[in-house]
PDB file of N, CA, C and O in Angstrom:
ATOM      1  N   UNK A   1      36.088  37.764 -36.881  1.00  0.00           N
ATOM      2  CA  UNK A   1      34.874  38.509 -36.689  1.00  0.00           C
ATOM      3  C   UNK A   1      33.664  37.716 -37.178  1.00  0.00           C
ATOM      4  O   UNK A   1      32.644  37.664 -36.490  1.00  0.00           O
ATOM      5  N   UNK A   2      33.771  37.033 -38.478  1.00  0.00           N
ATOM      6  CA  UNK A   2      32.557  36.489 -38.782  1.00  0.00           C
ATOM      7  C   UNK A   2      32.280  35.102 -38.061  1.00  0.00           C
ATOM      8  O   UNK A   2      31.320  34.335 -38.127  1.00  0.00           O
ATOM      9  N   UNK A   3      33.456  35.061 -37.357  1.00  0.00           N
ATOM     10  CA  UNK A   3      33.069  33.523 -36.169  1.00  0.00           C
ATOM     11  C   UNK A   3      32.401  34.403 -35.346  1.00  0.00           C
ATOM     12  O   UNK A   3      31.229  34.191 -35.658  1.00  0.00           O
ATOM     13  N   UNK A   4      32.395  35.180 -34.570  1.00  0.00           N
ATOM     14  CA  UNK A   4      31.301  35.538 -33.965  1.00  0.00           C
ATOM     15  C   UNK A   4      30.047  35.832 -34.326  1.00  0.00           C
ATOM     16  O   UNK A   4      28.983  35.331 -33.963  1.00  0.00           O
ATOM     17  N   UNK A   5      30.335  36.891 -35.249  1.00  0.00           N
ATOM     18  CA  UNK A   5      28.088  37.105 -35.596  1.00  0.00           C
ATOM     19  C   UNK A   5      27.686  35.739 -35.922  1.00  0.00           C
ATOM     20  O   UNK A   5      26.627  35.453 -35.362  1.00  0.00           O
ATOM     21  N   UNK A   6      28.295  34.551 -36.825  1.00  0.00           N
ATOM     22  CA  UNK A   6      28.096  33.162 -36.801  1.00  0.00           C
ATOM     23  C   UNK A   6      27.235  32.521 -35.290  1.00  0.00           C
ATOM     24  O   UNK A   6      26.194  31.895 -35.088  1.00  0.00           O
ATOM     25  N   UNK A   7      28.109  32.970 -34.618  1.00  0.00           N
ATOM     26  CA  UNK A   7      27.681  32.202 -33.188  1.00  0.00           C
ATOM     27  C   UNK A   7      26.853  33.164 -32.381  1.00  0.00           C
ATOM     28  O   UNK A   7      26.411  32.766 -31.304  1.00  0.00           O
ATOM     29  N   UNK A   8      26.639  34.191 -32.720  1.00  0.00           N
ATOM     30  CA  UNK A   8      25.296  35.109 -32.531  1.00  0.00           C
ATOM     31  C   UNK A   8      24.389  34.557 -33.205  1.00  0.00           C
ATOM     32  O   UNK A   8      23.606  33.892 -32.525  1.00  0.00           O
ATOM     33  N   UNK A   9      24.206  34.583 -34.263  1.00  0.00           N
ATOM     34  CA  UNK A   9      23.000  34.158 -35.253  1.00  0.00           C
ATOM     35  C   UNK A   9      22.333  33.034 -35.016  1.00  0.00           C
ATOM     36  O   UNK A   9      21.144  32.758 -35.177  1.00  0.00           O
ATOM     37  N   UNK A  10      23.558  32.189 -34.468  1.00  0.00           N
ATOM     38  CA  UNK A  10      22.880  30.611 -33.634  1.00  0.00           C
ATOM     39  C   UNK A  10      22.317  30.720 -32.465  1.00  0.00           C
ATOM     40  O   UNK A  10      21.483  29.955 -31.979  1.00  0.00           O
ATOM     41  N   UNK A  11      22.889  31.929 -31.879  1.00  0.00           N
ATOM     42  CA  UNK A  11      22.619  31.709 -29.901  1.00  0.00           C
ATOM     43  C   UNK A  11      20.743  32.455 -30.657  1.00  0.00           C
ATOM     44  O   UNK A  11      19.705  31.930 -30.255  1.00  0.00           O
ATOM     45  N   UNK A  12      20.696  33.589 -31.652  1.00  0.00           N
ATOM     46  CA  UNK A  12      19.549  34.204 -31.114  1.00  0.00           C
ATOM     47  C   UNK A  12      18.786  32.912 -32.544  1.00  0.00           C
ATOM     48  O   UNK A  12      17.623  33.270 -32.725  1.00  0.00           O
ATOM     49  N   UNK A  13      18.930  32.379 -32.940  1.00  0.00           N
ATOM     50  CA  UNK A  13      18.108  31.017 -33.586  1.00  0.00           C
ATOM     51  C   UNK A  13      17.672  30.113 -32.387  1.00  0.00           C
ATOM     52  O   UNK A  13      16.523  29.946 -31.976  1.00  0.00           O
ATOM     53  N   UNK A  14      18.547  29.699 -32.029  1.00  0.00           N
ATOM     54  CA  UNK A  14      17.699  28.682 -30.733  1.00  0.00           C
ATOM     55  C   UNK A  14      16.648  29.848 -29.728  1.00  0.00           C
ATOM     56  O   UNK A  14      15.547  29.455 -29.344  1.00  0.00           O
ATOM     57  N   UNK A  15      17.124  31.210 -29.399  1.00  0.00           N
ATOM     58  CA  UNK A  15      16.204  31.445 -28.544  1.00  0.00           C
ATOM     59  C   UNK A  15      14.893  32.370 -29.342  1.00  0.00           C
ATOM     60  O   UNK A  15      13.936  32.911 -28.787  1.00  0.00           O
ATOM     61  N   UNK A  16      15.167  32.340 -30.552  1.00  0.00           N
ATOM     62  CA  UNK A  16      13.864  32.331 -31.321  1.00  0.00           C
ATOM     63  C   UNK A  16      12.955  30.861 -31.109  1.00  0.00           C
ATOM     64  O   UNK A  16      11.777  30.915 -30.756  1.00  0.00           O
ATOM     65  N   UNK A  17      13.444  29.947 -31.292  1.00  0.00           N
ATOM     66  CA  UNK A  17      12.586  28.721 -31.322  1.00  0.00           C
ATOM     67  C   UNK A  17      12.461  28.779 -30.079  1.00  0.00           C
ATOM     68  O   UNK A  17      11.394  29.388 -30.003  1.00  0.00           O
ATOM     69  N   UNK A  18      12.876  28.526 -28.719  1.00  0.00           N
ATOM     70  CA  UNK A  18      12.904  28.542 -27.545  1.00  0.00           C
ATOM     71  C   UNK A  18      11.623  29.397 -27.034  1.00  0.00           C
ATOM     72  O   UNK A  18      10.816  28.861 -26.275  1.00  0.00           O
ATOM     73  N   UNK A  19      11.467  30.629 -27.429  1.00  0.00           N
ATOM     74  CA  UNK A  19      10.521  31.227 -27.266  1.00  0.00           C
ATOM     75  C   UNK A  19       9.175  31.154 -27.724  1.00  0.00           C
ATOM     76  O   UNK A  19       8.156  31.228 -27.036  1.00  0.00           O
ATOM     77  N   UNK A  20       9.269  31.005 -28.917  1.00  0.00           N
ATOM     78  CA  UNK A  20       7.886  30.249 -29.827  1.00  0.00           C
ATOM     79  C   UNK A  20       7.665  29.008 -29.030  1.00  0.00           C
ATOM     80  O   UNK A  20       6.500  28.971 -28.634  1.00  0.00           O
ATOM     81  N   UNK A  21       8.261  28.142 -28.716  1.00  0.00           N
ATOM     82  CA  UNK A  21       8.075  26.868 -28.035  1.00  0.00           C
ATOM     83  C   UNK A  21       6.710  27.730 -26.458  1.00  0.00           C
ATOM     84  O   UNK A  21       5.540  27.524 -26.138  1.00  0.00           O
ATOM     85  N   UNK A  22       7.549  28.428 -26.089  1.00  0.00           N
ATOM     86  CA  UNK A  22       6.422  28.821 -24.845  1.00  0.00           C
ATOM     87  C   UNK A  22       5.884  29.913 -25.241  1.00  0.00           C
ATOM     88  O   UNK A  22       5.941  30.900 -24.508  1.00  0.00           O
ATOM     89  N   UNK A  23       5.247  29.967 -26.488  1.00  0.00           N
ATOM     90  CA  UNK A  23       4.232  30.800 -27.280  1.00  0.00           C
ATOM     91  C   UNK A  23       4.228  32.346 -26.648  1.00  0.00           C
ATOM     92  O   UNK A  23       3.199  32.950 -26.345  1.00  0.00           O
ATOM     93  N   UNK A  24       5.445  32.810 -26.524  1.00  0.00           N
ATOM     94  CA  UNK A  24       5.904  34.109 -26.510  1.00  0.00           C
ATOM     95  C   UNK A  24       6.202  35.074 -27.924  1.00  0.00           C
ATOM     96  O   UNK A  24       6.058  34.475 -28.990  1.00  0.00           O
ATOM     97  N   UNK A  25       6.515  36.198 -27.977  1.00  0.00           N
ATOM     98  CA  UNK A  25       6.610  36.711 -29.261  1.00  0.00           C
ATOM     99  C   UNK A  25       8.326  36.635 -28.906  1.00  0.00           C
ATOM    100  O   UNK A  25       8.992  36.901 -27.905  1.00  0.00           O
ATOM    101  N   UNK A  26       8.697  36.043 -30.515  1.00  0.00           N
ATOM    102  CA  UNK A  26      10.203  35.908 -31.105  1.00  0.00           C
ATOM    103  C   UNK A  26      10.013  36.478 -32.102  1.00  0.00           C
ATOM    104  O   UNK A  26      10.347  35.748 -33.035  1.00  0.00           O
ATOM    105  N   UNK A  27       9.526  37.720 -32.545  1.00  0.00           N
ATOM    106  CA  UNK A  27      10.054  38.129 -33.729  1.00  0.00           C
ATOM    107  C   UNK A  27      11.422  38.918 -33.632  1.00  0.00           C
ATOM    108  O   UNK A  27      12.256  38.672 -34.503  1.00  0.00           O
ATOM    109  N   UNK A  28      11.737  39.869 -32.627  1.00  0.00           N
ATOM    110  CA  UNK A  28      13.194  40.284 -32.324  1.00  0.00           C
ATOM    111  C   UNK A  28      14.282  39.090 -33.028  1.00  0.00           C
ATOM    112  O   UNK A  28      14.959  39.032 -34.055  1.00  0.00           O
ATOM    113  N   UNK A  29      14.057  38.322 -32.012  1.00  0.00           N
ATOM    114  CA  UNK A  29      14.817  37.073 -32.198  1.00  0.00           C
ATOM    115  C   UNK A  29      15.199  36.382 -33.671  1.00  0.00           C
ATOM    116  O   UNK A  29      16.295  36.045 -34.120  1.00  0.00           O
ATOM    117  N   UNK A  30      14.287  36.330 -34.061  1.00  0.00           N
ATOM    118  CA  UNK A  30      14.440  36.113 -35.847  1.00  0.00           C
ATOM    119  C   UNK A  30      14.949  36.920 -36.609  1.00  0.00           C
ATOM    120  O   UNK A  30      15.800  36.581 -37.432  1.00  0.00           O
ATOM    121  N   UNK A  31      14.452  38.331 -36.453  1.00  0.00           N
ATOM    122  CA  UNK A  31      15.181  39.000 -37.271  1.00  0.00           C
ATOM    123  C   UNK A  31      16.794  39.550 -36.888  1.00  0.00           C
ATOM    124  O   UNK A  31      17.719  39.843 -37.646  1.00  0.00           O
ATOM    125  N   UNK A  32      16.720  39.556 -35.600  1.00  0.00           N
ATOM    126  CA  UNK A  32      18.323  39.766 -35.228  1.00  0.00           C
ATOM    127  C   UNK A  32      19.280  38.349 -35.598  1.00  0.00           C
ATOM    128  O   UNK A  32      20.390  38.587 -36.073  1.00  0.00           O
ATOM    129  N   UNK A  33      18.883  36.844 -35.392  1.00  0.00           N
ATOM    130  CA  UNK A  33      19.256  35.886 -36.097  1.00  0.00           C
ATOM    131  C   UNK A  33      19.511  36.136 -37.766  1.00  0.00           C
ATOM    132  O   UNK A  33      20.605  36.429 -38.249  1.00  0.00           O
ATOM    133  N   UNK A  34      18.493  35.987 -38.383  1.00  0.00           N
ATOM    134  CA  UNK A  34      18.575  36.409 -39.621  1.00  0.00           C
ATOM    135  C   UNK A  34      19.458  37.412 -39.585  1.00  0.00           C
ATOM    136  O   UNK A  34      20.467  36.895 -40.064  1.00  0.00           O
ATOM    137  N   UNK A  35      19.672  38.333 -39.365  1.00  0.00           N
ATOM    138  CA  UNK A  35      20.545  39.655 -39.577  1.00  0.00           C
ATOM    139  C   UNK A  35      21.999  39.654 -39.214  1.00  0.00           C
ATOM    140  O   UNK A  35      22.885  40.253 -39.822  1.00  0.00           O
ATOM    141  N   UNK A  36      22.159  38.762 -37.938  1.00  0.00           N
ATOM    142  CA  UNK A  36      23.945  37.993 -38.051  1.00  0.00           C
ATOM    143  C   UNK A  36      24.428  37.258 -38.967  1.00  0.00           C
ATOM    144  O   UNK A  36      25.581  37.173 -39.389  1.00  0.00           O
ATOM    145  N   UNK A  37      23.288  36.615 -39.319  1.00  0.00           N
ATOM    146  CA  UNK A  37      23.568  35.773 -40.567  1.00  0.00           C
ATOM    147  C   UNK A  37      23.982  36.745 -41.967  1.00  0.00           C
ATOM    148  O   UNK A  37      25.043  36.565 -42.566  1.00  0.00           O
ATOM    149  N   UNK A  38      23.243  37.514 -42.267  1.00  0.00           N
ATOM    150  CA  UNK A  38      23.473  38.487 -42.993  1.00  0.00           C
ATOM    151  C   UNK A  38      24.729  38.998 -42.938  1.00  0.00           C
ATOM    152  O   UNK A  38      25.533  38.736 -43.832  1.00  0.00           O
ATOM    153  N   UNK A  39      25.003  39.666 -42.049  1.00  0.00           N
ATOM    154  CA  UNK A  39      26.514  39.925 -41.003  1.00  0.00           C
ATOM    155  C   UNK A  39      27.974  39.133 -41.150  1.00  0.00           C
ATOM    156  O   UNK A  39      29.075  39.669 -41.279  1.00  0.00           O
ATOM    157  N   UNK A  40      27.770  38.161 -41.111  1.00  0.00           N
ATOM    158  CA  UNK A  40      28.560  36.709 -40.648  1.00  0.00           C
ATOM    159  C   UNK A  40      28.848  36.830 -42.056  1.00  0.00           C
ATOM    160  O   UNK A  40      29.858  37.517 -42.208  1.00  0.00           O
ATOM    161  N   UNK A  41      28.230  36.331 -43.415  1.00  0.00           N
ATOM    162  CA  UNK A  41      28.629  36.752 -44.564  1.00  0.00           C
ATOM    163  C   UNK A  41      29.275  37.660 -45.083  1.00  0.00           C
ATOM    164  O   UNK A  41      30.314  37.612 -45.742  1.00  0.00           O
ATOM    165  N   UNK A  42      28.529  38.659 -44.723  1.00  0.00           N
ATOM    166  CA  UNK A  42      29.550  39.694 -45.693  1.00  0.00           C
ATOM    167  C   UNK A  42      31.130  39.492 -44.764  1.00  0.00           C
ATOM    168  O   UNK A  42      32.206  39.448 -45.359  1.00  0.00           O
ATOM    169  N   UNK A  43      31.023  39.394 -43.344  1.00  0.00           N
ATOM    170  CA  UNK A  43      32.268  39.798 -42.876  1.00  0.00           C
ATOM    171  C   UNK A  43      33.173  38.121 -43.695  1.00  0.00           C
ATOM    172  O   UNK A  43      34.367  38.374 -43.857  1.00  0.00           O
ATOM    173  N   UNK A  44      33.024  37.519 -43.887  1.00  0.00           N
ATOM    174  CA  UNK A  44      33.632  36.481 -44.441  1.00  0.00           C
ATOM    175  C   UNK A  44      33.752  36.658 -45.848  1.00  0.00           C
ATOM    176  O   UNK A  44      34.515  35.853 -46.382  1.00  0.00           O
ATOM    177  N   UNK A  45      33.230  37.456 -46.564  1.00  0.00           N
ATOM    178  CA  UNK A  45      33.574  38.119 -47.920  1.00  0.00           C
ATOM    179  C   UNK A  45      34.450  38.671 -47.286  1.00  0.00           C
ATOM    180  O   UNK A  45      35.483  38.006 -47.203  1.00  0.00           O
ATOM    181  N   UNK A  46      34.461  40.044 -46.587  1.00  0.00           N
ATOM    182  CA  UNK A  46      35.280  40.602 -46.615  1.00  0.00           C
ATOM    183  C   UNK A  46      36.727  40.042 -45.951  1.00  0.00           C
ATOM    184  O   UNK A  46      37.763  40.631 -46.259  1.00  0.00           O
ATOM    185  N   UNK A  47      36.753  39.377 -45.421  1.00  0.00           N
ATOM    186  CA  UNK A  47      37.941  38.849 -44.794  1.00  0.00           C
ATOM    187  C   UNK A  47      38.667  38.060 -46.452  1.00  0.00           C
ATOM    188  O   UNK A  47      39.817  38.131 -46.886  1.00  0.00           O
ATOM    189  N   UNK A  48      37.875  37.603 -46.829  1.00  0.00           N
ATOM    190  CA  UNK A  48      38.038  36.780 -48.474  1.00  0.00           C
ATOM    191  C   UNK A  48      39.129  38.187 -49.393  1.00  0.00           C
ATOM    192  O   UNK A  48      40.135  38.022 -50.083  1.00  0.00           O
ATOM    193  N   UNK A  49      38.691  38.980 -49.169  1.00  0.00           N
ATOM    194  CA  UNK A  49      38.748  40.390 -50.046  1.00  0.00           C
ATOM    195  C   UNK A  49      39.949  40.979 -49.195  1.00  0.00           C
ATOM    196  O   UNK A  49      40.982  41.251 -49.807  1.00  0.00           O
ATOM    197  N   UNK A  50      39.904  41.139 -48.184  1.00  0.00           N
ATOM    198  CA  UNK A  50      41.253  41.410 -47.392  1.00  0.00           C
ATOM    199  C   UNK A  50      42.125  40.461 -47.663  1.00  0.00           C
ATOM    200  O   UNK A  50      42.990  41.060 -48.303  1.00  0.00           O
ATOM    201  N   UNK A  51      42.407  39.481 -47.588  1.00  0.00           N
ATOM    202  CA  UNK A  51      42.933  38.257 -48.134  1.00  0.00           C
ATOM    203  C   UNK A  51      43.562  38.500 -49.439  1.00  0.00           C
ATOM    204  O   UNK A  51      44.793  38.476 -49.426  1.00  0.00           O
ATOM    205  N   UNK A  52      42.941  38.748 -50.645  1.00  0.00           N
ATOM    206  CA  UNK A  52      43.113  39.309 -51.798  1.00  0.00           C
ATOM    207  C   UNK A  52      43.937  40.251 -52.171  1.00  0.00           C
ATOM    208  O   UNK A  52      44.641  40.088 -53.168  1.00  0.00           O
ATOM    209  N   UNK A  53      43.978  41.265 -51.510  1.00  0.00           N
ATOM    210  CA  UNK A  53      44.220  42.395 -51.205  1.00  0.00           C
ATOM    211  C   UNK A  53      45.952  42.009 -51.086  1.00  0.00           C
ATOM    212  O   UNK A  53      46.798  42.355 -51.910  1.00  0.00           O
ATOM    213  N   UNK A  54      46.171  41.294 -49.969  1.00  0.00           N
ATOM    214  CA  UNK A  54      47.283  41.466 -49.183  1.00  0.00           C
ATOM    215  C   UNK A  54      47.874  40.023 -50.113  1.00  0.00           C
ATOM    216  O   UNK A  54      48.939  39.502 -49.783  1.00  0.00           O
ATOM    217  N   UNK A  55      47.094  39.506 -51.225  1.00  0.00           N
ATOM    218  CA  UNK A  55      47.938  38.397 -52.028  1.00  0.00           C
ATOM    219  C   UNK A  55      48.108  37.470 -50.725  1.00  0.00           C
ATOM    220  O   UNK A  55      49.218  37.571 -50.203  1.00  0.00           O
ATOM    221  N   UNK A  56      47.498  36.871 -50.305  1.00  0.00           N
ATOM    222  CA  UNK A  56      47.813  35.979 -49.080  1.00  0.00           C
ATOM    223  C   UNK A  56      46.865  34.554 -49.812  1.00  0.00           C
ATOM    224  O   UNK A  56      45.822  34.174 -49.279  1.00  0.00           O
ATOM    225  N   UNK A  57      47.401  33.918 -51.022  1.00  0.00           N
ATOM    226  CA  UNK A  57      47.019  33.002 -51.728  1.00  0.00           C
ATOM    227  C   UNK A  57      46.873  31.667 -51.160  1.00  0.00           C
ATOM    228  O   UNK A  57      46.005  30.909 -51.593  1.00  0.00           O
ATOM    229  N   UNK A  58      47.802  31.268 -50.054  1.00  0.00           N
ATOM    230  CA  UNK A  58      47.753  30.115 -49.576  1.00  0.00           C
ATOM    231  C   UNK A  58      46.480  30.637 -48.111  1.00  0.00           C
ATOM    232  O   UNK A  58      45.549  29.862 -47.895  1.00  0.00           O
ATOM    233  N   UNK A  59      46.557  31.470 -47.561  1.00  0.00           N
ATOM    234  CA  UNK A  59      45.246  31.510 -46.674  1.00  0.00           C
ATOM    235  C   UNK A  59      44.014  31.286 -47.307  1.00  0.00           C
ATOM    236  O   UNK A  59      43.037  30.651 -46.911  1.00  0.00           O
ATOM    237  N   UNK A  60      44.264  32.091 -48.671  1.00  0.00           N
ATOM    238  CA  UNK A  60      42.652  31.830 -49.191  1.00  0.00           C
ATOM    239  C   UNK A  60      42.374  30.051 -49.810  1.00  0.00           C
ATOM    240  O   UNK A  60      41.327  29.404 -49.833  1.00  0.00           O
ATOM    241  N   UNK A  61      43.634  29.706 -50.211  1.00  0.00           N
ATOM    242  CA  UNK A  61      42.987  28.010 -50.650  1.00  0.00           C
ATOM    243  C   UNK A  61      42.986  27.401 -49.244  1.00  0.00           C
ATOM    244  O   UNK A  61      42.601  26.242 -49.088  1.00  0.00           O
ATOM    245  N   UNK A  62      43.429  28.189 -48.166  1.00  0.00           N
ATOM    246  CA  UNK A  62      43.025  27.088 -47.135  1.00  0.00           C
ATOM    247  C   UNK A  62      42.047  27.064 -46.753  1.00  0.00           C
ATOM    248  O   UNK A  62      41.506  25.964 -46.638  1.00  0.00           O
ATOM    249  N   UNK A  63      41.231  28.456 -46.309  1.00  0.00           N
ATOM    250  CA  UNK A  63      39.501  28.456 -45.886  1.00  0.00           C
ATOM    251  C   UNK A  63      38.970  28.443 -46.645  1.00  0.00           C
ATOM    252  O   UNK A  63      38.001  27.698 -46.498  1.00  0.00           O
ATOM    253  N   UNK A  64      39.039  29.135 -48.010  1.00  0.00           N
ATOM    254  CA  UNK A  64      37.771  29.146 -48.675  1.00  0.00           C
ATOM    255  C   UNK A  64      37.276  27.977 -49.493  1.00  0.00           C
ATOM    256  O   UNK A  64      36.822  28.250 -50.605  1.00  0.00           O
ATOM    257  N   UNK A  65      37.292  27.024 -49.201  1.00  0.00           N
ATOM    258  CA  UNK A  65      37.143  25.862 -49.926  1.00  0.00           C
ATOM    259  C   UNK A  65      36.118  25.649 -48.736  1.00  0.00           C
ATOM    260  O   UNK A  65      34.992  26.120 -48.895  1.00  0.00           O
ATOM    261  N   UNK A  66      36.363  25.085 -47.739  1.00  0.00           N
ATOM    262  CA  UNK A  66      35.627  24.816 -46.633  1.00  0.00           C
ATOM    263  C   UNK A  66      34.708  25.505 -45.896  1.00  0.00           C
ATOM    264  O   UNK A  66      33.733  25.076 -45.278  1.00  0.00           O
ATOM    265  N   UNK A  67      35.094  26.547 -46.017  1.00  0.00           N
ATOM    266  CA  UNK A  67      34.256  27.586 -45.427  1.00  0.00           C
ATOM    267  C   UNK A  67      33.204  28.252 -45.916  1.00  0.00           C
ATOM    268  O   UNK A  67      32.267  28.624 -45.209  1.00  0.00           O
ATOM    269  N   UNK A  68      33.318  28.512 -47.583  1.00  0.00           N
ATOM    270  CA  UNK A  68      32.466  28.675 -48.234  1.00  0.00           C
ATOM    271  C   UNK A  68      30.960  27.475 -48.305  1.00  0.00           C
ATOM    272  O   UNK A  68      29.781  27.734 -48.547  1.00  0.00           O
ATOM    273  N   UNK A  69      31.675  26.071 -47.966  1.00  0.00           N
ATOM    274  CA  UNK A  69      30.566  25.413 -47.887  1.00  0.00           C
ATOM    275  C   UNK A  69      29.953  25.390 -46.375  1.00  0.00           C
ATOM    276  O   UNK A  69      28.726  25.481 -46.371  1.00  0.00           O
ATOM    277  N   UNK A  70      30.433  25.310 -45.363  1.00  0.00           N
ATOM    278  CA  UNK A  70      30.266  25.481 -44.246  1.00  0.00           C
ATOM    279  C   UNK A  70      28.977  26.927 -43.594  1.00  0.00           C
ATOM    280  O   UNK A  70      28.379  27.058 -42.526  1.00  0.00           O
ATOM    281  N   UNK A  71      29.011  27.624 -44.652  1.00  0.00           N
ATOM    282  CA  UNK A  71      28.420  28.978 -44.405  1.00  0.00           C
ATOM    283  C   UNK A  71      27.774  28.742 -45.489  1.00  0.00           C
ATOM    284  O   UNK A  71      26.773  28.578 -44.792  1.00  0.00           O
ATOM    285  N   UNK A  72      27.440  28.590 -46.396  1.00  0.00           N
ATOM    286  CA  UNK A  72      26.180  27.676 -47.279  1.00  0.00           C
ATOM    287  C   UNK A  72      25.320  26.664 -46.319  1.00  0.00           C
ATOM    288  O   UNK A  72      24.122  26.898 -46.479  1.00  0.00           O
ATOM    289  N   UNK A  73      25.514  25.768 -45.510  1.00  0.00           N
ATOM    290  CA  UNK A  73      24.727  25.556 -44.876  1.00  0.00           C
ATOM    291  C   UNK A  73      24.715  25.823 -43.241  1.00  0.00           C
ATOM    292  O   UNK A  73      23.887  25.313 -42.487  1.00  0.00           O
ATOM    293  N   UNK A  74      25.776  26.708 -42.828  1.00  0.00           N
ATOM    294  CA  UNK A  74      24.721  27.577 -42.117  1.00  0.00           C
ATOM    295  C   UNK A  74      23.915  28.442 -42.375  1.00  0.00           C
ATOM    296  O   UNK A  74      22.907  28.344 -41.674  1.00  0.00           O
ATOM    297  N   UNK A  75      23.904  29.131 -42.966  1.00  0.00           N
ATOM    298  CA  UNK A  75      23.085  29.891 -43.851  1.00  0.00           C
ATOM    299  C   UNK A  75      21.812  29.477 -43.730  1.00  0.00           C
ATOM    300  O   UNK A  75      20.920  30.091 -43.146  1.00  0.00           O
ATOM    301  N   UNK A  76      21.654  27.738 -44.646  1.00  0.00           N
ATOM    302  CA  UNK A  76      20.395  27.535 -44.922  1.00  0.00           C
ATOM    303  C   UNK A  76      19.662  26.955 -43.625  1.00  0.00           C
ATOM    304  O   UNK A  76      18.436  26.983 -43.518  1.00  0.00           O
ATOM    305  N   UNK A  77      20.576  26.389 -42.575  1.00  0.00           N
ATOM    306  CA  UNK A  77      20.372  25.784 -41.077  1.00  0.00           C
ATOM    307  C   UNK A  77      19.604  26.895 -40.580  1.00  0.00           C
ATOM    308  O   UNK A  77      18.631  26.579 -39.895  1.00  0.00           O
ATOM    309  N   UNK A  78      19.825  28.200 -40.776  1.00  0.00           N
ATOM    310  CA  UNK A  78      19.493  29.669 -39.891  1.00  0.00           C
ATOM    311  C   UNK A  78      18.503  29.895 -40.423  1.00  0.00           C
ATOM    312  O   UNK A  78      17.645  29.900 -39.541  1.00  0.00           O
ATOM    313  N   UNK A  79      17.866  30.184 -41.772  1.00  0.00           N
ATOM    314  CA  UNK A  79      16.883  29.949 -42.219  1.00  0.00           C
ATOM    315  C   UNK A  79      15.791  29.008 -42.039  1.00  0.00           C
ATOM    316  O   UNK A  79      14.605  29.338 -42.053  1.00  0.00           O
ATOM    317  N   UNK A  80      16.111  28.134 -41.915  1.00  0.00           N
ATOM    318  CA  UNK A  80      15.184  26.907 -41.591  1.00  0.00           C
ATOM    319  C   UNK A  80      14.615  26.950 -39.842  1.00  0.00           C
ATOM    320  O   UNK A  80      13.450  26.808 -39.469  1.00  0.00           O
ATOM    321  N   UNK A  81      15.565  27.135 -39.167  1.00  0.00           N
ATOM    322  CA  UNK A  81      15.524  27.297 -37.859  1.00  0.00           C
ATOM    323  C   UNK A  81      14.473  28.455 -37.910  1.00  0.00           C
ATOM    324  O   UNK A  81      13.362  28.314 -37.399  1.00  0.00           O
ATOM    325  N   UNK A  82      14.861  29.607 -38.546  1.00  0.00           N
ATOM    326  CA  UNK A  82      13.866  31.138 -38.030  1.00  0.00           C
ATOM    327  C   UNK A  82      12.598  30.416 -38.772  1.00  0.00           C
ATOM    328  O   UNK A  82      11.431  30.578 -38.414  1.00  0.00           O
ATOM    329  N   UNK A  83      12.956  29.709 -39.710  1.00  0.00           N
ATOM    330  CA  UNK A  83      11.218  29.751 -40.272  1.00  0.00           C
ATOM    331  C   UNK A  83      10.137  28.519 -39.504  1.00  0.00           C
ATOM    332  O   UNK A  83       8.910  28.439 -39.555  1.00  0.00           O
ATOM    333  N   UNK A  84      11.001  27.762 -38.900  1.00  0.00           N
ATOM    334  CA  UNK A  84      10.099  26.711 -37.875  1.00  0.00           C
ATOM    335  C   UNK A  84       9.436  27.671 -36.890  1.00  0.00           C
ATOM    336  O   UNK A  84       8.210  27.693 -36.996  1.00  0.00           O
ATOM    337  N   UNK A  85       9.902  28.386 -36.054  1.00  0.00           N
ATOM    338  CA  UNK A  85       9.499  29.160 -35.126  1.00  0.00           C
ATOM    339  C   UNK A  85       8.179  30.576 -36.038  1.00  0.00           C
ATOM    340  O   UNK A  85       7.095  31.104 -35.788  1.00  0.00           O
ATOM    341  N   UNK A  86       8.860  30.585 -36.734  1.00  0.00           N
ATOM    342  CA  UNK A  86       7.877  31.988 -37.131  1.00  0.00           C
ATOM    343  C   UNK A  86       6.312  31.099 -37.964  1.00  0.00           C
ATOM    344  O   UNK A  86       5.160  31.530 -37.902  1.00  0.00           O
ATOM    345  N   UNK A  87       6.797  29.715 -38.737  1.00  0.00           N
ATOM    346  CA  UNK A  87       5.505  29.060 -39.091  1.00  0.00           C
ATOM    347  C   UNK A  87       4.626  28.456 -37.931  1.00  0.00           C
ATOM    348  O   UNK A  87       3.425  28.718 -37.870  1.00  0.00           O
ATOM    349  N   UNK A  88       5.298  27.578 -36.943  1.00  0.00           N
ATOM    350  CA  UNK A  88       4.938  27.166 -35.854  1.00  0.00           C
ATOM    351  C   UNK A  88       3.623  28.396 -35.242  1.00  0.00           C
ATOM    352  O   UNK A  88       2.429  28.267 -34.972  1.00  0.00           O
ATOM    353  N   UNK A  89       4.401  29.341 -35.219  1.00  0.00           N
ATOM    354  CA  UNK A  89       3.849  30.977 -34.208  1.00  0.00           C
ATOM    355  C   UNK A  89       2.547  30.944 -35.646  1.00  0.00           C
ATOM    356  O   UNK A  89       1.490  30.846 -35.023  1.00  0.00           O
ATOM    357  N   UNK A  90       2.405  30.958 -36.247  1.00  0.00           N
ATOM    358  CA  UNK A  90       1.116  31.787 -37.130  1.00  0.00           C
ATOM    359  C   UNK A  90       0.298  30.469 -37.243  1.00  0.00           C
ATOM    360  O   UNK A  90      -0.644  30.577 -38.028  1.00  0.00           O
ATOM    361  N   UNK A  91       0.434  29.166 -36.610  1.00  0.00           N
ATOM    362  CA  UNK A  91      -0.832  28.537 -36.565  1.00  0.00           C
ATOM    363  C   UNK A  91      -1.388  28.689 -35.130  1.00  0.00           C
ATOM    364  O   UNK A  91      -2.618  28.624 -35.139  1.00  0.00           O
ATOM    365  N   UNK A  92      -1.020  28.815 -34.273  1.00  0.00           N
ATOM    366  CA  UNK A  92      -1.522  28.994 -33.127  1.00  0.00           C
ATOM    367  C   UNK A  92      -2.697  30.314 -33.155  1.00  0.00           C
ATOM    368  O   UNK A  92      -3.291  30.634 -32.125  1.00  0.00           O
TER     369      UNK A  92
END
């Protein structure tokens, strides 16, 4: 599940910038980006926590090492992305 809102959060990041690029309003776009992102996390906690739950010790040293960093910088990639478009948009 959190591979998808992941790859939501990216599809509506590029068409936030995409749109600012032809000086349209992307605020939808940002905040629904931002908000998969939001999304994409917790569901990867919770998959972490289900994991836990069910004592499934070798699943968790297998992703969460990697994944935890992997979603640290998407995270900060998604951020950076919404804020080019939304700084870009307020000098015009």
């Amino acid at each position: 599940m959190w591979a998808i809102l992941g790859i939501g959060a990216i599809v509506f990041a590029a068409l936030n910038v995409a749109w600012s690029v032809k000086e349209k309003d992307a605020r939808w776009f940002s905040f629904i980006s931002l908000s998969f992102t939001a999304l994409t996390l917790c569901a990867f906690y919770s998959d972490g926590a289900h994991r836990v739950l069910h004592e499934d010790w070798g699943g968790l040293m297998d992703i969460m090492p990697t994944m935890s960093k992997a979603l640290w910088v998407c995270t900060i990639l998604s951020i950076l992305i919404n804020s080019v478009a939304y700084f870009s948009a307020k000098h015009r």
